[in-house]
TIGU-697548 format. One line per field, with one value per atom (N, C-alpha, C, O, CB): residue in one letter; x, y, z; atom name. Coordinates in steps of 0.05 Angstrom, whole numbers, plus 32768, in hexadecimal, padded with zeros to 4 digits. Atoms other than C-alpha are relative to their C-alpha. Glycine has a CB too. Layout:
<nodes>
type: [A/...]
px: [X/...]
py: [Y/...]
pz: [Z/...]
atom: [CA/...]
</nodes>
This chain:
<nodes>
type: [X/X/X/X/X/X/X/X/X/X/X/X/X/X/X/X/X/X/X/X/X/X/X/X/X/X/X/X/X/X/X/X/X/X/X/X/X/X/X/X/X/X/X/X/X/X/X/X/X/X/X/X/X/X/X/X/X/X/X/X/X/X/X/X/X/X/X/X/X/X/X/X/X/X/X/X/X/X/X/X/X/X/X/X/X/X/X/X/X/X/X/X/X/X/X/X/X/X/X/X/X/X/X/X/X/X/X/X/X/X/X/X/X/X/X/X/X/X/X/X/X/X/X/X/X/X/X/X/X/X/X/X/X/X/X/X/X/X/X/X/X/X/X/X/X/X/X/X/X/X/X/X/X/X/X/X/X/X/X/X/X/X/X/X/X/X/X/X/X/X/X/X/X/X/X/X/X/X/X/X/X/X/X/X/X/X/X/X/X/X/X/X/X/X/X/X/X/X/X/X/X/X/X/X/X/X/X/X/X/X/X/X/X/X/X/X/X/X/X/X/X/X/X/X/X/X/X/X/X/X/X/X/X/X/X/X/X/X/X/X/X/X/X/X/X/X/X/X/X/X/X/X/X/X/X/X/X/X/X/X/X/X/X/X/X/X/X/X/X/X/X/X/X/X/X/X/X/X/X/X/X/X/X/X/X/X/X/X/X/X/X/X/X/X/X/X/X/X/X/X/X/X/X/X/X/X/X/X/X/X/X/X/X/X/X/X/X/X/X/X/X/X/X/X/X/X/X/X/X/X/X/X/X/X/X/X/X/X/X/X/X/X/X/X/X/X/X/X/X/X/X/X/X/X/X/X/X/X/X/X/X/X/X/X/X/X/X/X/X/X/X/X/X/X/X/X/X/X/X/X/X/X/X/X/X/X/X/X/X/X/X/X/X/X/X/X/X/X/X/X/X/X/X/X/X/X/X/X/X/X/X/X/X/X/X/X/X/X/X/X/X/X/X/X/X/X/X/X/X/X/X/X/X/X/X/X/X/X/X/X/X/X/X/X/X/X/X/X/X/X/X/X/X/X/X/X/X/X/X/X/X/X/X/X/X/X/X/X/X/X/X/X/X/X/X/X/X/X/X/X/X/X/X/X/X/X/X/X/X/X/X/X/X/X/X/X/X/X/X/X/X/X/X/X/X/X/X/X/X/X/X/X/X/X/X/X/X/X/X/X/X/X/X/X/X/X/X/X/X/X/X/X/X/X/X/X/X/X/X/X/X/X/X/X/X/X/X/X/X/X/X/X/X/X/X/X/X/X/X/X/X/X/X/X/X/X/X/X/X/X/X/X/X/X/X/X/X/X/X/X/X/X/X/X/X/X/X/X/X/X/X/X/X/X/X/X/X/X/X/X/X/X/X/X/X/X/X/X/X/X/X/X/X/X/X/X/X/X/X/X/X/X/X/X/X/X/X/X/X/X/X/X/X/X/X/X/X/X/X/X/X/X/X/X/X/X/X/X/X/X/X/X/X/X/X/X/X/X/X/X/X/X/X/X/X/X/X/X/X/X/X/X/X/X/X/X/X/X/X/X/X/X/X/X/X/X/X/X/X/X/X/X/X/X/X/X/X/X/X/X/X/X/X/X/X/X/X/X/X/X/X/X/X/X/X/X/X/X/X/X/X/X/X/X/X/X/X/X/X/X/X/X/X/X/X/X/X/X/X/X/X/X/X/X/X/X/X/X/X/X/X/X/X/X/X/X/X/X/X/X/X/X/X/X/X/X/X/X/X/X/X/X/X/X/X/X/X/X/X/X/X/X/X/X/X/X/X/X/X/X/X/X/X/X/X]
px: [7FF8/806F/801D/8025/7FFA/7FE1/80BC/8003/8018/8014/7FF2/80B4/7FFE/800F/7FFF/8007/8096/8015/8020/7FEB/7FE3/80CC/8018/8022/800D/7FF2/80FB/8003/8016/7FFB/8009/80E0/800E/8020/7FCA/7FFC/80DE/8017/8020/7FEF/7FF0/8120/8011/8023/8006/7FF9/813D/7FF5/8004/7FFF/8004/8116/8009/800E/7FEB/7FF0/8133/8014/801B/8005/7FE2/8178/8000/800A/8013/7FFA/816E/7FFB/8005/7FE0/8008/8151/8014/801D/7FF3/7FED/8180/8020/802C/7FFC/7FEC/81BE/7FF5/8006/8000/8001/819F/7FFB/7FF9/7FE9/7FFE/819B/8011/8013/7FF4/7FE3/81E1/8010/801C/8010/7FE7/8206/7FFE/8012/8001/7FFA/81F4/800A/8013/7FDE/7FF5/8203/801A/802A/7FF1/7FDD/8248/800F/8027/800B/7FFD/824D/800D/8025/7FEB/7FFC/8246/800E/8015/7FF3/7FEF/826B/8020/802F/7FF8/7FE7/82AE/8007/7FF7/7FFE/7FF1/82DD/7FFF/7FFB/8021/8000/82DE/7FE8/7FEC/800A/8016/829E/7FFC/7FFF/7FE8/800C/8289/7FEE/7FDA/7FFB/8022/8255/7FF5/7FFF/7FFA/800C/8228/7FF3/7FE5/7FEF/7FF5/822F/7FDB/7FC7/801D/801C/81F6/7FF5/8004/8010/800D/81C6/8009/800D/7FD8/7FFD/81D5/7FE8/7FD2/800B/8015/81B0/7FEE/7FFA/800F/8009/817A/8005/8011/7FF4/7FFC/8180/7FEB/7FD6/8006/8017/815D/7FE7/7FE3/8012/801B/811D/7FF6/7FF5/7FE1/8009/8101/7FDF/7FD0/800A/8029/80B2/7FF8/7FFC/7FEC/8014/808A/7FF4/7FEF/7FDE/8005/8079/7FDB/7FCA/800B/801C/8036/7FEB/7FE7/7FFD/8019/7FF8/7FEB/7FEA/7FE6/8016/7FC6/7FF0/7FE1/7FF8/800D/7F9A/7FDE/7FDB/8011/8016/7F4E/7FEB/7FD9/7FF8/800B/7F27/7FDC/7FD4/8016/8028/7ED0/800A/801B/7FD4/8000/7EC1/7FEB/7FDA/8003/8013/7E94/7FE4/7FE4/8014/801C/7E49/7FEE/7FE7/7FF3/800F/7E21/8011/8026/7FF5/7FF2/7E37/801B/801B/7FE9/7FE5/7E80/8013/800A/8012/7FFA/7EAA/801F/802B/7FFA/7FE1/7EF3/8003/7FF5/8001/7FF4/7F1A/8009/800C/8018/7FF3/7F34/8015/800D/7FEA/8003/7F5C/7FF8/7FE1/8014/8013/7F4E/8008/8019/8001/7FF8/7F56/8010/8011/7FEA/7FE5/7F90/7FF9/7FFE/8028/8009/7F79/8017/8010/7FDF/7FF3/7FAE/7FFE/7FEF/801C/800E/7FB2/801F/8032/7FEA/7FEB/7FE5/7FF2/7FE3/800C/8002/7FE0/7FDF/7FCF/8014/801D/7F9C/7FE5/7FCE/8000/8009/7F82/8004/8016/800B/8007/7F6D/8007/8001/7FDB/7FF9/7F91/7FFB/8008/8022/7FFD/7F7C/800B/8010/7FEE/7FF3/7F97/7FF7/7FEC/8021/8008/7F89/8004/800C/7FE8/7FFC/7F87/7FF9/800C/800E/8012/7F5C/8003/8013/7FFD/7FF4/7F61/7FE3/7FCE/800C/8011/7F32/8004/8018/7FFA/7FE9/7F36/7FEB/7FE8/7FFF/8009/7F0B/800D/801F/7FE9/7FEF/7F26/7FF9/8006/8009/800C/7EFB/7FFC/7FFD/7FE6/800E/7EE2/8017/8028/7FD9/7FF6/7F00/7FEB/7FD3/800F/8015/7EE0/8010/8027/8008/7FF4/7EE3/7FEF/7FDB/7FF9/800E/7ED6/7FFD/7FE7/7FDE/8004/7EEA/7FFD/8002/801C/800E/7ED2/7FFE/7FEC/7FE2/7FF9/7EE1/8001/8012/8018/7FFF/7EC3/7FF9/7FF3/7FE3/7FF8/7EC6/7FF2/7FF5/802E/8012/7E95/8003/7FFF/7FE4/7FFF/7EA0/7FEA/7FE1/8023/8027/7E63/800B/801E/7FE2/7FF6/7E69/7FF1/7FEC/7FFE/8010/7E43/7FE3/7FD4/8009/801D/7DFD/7FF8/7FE3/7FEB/7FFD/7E0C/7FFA/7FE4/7FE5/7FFF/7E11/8018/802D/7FFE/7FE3/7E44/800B/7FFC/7FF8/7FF0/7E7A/8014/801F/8006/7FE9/7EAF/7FFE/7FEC/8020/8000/7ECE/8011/801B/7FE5/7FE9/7EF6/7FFA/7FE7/8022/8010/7EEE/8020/8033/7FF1/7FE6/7F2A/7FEE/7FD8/8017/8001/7F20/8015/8028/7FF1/7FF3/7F3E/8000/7FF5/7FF3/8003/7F45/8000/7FED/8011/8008/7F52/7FF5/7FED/801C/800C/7F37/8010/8028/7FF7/7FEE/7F47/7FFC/7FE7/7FFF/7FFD/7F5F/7FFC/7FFD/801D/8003/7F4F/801D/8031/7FF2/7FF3/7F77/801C/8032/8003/7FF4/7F9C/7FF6/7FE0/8001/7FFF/7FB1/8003/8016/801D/7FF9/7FA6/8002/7FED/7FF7/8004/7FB7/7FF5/7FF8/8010/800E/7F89/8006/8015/7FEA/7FEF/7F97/7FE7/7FE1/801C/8015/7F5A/8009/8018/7FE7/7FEF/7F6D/7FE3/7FDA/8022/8017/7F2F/800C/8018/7FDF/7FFD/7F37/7FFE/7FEC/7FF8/800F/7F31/7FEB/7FEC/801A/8013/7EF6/7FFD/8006/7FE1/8000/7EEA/7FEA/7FE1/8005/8024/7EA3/800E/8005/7FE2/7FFE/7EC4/8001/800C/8012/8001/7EB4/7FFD/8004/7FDC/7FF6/7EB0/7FF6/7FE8/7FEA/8009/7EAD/7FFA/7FFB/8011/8004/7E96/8008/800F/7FEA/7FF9/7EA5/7FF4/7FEE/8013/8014/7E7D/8016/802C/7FED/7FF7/7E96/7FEC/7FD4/800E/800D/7E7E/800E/8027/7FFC/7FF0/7E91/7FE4/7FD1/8004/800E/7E76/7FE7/7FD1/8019/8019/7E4A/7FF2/7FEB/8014/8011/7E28/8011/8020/8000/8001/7E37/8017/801F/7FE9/7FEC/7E71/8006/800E/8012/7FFD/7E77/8013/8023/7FF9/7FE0/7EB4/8005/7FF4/8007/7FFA/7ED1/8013/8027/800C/7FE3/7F0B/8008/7FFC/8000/7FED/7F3F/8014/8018/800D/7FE3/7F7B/8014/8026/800A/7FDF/7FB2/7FF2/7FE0/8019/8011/7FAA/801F/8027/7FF0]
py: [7FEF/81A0/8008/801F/7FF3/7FFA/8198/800E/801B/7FE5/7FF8/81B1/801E/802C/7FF6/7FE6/81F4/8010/8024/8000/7FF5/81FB/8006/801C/7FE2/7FFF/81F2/801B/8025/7FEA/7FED/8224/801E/802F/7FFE/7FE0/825B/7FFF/8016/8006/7FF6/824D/8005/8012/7FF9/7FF0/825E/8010/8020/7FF9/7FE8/8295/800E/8026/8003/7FF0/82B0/8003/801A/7FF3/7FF8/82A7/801A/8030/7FE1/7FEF/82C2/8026/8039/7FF0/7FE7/8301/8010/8025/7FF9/7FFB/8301/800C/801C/7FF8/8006/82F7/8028/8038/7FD7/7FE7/8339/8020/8036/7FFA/7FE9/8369/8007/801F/8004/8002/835B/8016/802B/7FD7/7FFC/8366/8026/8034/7FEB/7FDF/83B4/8015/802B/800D/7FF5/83C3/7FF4/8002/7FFB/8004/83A1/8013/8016/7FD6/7FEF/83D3/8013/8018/8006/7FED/8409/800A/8021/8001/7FF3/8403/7FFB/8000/8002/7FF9/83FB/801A/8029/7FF7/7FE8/8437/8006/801E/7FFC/8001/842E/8004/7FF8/7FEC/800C/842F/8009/8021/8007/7FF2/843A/800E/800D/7FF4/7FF3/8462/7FE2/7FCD/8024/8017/8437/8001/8012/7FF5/7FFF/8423/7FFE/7FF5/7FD8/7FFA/8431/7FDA/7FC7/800E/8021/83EA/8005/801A/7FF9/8004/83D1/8003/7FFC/7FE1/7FFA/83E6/7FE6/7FD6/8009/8011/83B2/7FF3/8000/8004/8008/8383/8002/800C/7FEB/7FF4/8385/7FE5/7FCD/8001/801B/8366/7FF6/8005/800B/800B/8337/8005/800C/7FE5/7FFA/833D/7FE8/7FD6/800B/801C/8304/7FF2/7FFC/800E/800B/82D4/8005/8004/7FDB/7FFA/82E4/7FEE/7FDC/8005/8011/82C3/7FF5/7FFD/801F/8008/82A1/8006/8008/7FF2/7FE6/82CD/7FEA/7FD3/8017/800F/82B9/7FFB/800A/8003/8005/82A0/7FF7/7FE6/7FE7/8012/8294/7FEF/7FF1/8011/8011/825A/8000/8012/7FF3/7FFD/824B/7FE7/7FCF/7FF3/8007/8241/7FEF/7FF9/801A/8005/820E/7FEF/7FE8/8015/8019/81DD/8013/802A/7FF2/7FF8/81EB/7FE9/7FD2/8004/8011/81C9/7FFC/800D/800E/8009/81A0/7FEE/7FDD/7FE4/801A/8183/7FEA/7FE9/8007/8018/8141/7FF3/7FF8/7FEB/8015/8111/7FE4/7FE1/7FFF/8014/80CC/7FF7/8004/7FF0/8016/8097/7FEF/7FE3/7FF1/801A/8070/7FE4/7FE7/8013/800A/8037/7FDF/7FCC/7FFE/8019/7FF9/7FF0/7FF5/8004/8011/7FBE/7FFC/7FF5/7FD9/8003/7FBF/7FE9/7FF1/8021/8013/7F77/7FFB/7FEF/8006/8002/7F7B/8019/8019/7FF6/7FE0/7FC2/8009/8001/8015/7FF0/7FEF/8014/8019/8001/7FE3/802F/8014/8011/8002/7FF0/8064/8017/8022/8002/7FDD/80A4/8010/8005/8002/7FED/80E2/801A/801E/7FFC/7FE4/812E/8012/801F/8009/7FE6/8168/801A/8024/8000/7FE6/81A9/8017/8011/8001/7FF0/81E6/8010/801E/800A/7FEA/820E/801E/8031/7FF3/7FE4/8244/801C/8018/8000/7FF8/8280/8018/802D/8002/7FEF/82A1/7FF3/8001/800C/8000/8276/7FE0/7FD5/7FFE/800F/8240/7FDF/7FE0/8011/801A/81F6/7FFC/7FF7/7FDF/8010/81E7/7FEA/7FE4/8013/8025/819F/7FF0/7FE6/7FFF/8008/8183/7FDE/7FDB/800A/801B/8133/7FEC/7FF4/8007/8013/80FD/7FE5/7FD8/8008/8024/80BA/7FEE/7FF6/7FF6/800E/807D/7FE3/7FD8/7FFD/8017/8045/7FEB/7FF1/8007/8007/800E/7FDC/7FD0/8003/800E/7FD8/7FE7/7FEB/8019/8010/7F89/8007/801E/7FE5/8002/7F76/7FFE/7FFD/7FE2/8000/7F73/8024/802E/7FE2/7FDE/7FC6/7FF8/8000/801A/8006/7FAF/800D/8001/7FE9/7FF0/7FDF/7FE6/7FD3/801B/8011/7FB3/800C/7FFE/7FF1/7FF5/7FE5/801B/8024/7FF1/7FE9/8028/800F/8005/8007/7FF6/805E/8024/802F/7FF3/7FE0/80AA/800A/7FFA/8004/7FEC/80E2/8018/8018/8004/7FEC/812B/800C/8003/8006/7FEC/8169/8015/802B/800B/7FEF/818A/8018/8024/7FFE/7FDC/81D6/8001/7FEC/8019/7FFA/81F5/7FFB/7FFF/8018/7FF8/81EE/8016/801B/7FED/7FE6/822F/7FF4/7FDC/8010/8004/8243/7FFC/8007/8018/800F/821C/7FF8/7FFF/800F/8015/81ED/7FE5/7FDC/8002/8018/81AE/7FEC/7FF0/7FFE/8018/816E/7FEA/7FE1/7FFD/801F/8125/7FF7/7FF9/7FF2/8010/80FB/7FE1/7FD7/8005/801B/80B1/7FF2/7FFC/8001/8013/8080/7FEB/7FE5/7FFD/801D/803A/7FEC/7FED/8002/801B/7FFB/7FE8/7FDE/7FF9/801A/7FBD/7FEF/7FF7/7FF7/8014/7F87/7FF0/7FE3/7FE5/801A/7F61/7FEE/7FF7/8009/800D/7F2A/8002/7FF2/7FE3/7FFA/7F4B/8016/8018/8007/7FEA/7F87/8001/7FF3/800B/8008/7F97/8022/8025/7FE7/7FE1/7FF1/800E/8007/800E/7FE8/802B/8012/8014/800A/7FF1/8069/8016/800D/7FFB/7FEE/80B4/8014/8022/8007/7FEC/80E3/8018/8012/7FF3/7FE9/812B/800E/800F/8011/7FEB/8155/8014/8012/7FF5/7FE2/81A0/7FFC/7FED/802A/7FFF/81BE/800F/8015/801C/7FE0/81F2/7FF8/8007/8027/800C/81C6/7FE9/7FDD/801A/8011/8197/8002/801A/7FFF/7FFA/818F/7FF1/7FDA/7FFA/8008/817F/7FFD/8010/800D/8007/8157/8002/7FFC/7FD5/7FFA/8167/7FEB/7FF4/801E/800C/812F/8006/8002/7FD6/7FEE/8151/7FE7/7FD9/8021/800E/8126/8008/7FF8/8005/7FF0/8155/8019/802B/8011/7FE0/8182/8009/801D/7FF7]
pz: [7FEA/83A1/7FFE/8001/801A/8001/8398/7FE8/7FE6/8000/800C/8356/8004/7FFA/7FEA/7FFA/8370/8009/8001/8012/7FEB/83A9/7FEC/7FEE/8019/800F/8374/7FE9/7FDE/7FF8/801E/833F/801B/801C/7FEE/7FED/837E/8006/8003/801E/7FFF/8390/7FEC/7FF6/8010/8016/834E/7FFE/8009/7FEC/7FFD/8347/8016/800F/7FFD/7FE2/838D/7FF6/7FF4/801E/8005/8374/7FE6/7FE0/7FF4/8020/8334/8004/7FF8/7FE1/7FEC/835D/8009/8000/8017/7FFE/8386/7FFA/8008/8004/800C/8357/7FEB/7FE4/7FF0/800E/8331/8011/8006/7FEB/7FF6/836A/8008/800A/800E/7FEF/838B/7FE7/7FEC/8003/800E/834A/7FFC/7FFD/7FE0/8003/833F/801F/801F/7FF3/7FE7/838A/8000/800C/801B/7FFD/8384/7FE6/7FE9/7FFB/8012/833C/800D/800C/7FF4/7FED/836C/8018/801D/8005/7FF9/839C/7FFF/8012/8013/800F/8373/7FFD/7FF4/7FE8/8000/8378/7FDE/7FD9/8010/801A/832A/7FEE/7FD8/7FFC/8007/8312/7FE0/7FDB/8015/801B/82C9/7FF9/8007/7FF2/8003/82AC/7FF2/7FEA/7FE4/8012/828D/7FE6/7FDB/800B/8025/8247/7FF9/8003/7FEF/8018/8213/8001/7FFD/7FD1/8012/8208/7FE5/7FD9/7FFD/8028/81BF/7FF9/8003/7FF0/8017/818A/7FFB/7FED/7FE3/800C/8183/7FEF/7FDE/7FFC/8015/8157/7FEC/7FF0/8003/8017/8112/8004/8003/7FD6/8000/811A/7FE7/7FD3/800E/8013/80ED/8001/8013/8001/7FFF/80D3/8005/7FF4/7FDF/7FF9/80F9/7FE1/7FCB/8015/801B/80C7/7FFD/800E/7FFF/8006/80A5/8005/7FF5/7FE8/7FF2/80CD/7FDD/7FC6/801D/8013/80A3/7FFC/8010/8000/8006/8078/7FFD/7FF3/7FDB/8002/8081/7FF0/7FF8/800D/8014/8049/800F/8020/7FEF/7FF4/8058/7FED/7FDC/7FFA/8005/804C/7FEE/7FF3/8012/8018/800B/800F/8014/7FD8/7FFD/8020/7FE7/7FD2/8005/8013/7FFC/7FF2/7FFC/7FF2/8011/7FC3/7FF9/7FF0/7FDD/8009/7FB9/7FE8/7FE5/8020/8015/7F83/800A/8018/7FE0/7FF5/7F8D/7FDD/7FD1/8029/8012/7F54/8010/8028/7FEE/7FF4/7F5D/7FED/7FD6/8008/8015/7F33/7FFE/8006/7FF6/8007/7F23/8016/8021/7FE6/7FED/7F5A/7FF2/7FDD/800B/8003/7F60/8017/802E/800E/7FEE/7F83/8007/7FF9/7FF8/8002/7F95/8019/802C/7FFA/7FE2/7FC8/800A/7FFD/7FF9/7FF3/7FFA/801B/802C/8007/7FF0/8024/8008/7FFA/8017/7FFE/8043/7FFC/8005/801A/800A/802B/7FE9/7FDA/800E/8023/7FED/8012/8029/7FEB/7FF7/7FF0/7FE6/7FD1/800C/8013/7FC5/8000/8016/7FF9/8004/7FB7/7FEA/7FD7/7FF9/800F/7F93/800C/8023/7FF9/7FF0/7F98/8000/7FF7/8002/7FF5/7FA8/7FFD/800D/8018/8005/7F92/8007/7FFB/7FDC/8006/7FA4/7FEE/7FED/800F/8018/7F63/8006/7FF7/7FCD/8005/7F83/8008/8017/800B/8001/7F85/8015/8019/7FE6/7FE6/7FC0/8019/802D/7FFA/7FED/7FEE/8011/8002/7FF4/7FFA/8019/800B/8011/800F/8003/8021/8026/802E/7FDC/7FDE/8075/8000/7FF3/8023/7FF8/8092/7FE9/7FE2/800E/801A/8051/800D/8024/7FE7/7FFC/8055/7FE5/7FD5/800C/8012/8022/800B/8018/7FF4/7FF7/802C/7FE5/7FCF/801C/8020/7FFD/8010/8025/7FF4/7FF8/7FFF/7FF0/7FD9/7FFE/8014/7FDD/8004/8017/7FF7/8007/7FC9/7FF1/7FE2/7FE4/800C/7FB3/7FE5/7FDC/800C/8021/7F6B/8005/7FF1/7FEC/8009/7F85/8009/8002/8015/7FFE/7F9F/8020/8027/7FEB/7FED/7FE3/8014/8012/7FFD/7FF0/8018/800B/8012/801F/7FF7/802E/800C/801D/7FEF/7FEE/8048/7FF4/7FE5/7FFE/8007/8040/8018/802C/7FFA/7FEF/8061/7FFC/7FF1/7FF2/7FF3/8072/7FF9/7FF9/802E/7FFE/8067/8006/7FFC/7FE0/8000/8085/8003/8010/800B/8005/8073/801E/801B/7FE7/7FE7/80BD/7FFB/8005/8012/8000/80A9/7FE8/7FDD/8002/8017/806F/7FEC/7FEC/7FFF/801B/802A/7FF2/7FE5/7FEB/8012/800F/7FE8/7FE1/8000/801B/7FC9/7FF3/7FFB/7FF5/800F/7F96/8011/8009/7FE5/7FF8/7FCA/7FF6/7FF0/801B/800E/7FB3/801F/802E/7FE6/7FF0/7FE7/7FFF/7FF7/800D/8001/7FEA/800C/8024/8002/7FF2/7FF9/8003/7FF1/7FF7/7FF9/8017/8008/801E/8019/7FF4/8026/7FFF/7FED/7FF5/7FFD/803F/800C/8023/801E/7FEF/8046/7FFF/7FEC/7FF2/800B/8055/7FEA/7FDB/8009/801F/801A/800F/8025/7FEA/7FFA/801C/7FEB/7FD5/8007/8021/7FE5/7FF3/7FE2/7FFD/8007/7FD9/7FF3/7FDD/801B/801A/7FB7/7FE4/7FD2/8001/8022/7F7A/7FF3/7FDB/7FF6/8012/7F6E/801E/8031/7FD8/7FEC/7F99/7FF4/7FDC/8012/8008/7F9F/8019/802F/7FF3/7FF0/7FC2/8004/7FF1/7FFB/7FF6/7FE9/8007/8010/801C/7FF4/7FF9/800C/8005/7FEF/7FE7/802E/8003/8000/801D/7FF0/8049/8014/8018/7FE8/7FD8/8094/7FED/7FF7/8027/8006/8063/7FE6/7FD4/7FF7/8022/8028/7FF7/8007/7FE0/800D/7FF8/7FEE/7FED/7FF6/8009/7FCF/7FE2/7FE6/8014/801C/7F7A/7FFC/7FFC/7FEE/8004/7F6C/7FD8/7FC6/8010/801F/7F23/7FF6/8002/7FFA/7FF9/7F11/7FDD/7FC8/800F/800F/7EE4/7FFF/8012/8010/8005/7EC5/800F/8013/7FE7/7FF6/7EE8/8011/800E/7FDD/7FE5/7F29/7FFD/8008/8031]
atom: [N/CA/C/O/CB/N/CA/C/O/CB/N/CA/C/O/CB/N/CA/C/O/CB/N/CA/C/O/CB/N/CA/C/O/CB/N/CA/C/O/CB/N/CA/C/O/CB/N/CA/C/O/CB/N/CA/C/O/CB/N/CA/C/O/CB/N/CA/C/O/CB/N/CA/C/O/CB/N/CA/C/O/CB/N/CA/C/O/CB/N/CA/C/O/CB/N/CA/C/O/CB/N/CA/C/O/CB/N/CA/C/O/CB/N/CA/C/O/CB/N/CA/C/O/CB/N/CA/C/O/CB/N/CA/C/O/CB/N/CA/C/O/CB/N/CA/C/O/CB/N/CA/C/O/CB/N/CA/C/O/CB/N/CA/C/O/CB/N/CA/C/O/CB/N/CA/C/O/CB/N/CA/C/O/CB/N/CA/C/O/CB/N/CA/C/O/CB/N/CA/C/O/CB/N/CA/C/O/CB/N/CA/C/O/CB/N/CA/C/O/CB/N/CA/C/O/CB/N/CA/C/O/CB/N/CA/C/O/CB/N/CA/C/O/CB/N/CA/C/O/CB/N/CA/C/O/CB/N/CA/C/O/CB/N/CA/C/O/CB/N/CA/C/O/CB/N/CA/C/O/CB/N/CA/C/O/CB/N/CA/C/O/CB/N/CA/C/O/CB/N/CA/C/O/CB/N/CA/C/O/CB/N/CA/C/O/CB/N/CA/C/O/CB/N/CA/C/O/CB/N/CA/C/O/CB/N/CA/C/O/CB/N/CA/C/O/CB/N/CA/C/O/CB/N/CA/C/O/CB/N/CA/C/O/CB/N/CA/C/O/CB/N/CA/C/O/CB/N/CA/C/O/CB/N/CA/C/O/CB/N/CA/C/O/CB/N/CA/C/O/CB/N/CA/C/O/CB/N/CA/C/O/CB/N/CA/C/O/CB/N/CA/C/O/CB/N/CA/C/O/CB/N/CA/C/O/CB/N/CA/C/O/CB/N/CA/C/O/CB/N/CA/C/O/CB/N/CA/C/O/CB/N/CA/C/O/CB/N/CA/C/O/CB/N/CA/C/O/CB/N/CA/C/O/CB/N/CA/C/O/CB/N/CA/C/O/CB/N/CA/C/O/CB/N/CA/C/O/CB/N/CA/C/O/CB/N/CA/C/O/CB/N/CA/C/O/CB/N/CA/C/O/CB/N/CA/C/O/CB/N/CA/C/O/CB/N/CA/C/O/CB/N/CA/C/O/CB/N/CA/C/O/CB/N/CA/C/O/CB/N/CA/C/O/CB/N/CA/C/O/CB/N/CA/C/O/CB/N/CA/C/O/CB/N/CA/C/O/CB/N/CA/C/O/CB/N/CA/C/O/CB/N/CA/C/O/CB/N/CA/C/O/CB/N/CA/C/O/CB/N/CA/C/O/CB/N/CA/C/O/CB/N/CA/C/O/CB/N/CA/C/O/CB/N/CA/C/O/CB/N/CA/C/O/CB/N/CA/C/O/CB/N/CA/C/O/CB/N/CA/C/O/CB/N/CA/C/O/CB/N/CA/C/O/CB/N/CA/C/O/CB/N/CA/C/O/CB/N/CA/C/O/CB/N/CA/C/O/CB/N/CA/C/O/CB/N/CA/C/O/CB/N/CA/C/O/CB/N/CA/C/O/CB/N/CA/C/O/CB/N/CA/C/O/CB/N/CA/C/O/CB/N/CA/C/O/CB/N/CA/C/O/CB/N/CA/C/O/CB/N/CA/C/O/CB/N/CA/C/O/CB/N/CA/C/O/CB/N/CA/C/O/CB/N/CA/C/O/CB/N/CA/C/O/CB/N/CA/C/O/CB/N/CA/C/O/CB/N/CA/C/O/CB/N/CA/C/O/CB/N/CA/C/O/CB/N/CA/C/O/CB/N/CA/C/O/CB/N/CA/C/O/CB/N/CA/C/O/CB/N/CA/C/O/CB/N/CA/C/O/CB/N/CA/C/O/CB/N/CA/C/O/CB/N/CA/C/O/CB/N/CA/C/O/CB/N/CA/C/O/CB/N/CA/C/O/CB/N/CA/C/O/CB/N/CA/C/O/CB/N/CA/C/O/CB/N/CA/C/O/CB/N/CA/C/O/CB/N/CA/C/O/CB]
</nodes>
C-alpha cells in the first residue's frame, strides 16, 4: 500500500515539477526562442536475434569424442563433446544418459545431461555426467535422445 502511495507521489511531483517550469520560461521579460533538439544520436543496429533452424525429424546424427571418464572422491565424472555436423537441421531436446552395469550386466547407477535449446548445425557442446561410485562398477554405456526421433552417435578423435 505504502509502496503505491509512494510511486503516485513521485509521479505527482515529477508532473508537477514539468508543468511549472515552461510557465516560469514564459513569463521572463527575456525569453529565448527555443533552441533546435540535437541531432539524434547515431543509432546502433540491435544486435541480430537468433536465426531459426527446424529441427531435424527422425534419426539425426551427433559426433562425439571419446569419454574421459575419472573419479573425483565419491563420483565418476565423465566428459566429452558433441558436435552437430549437420548443416541444415537443428537437434531440439537433446538428452544424453549414461548407464553404467556391474560384471553380471546388472544397472547399478547413472546420470542424465540435457541440452535445453537446440543444437544448431555444427555447434560444439561439453558434456559433464557425474554418478556416484558404487563398488559393483564395472562399464557403461550412453543413450541419446532428441524431442523428434532417435539420435546416431559417431565418436571422432577431435571435434
Amino acid at each position: 500500500m505504502s509502496m503505491k502511495f509512494t510511486t503516485l507521489l513521485a509521479l505527482g511531483t515529477s508532473v508537477l515539477l514539468a508543468t511549472s517550469a515552461p510557465a516560469q520560461q514564459g513569463n521572463s521579460a527575456q525569453a529565448k526562442p527555443a533552441a533546435k533538439p540535437a541531432a539524434p544520436a547515431a543509432q546502433t543496429a540491435p544486435a541480430t536475434p537468433a536465426k531459426f533452424v527446424p529441427p531435424i525429424r527422425g534419426e539425426a546424427q551427433v559426433s562425439m569424442t571419446k569419454p574421459v571418464t575419472s573419479r573425483a572422491k565419491d563420483e565418476l565424472i565423465t566428459k566429452f563433446k558433441v558436435k552437430n555436423p549437420s548443416t541444415t537441421g537443428s537437434i531440439a531436446g537433446l538428452k544424453i544418459s549414461e548407464f553404467w552395469y556391474d560384471k553380471g550386466g546388472n544397472p547399478v547407477s547413472g546420470d542424465e545431461f540435457r541440452y535445453r535449446k537446440p543444437l544448431m548445425p555444427g555447434e560444439v557442446i561439453d558434456v559433464e555426467l557425474r554418478t556416484p561410485v558404487k563398488p559393483t562398477m564395472a562399464n557403461s554405456q550412453y543413450k541419446f535422445e532428441q524431442s523428434n526421433g532417435s539420435i546416431k552417435p559417431n565418436v571422432v578423435p577431435k571435434l
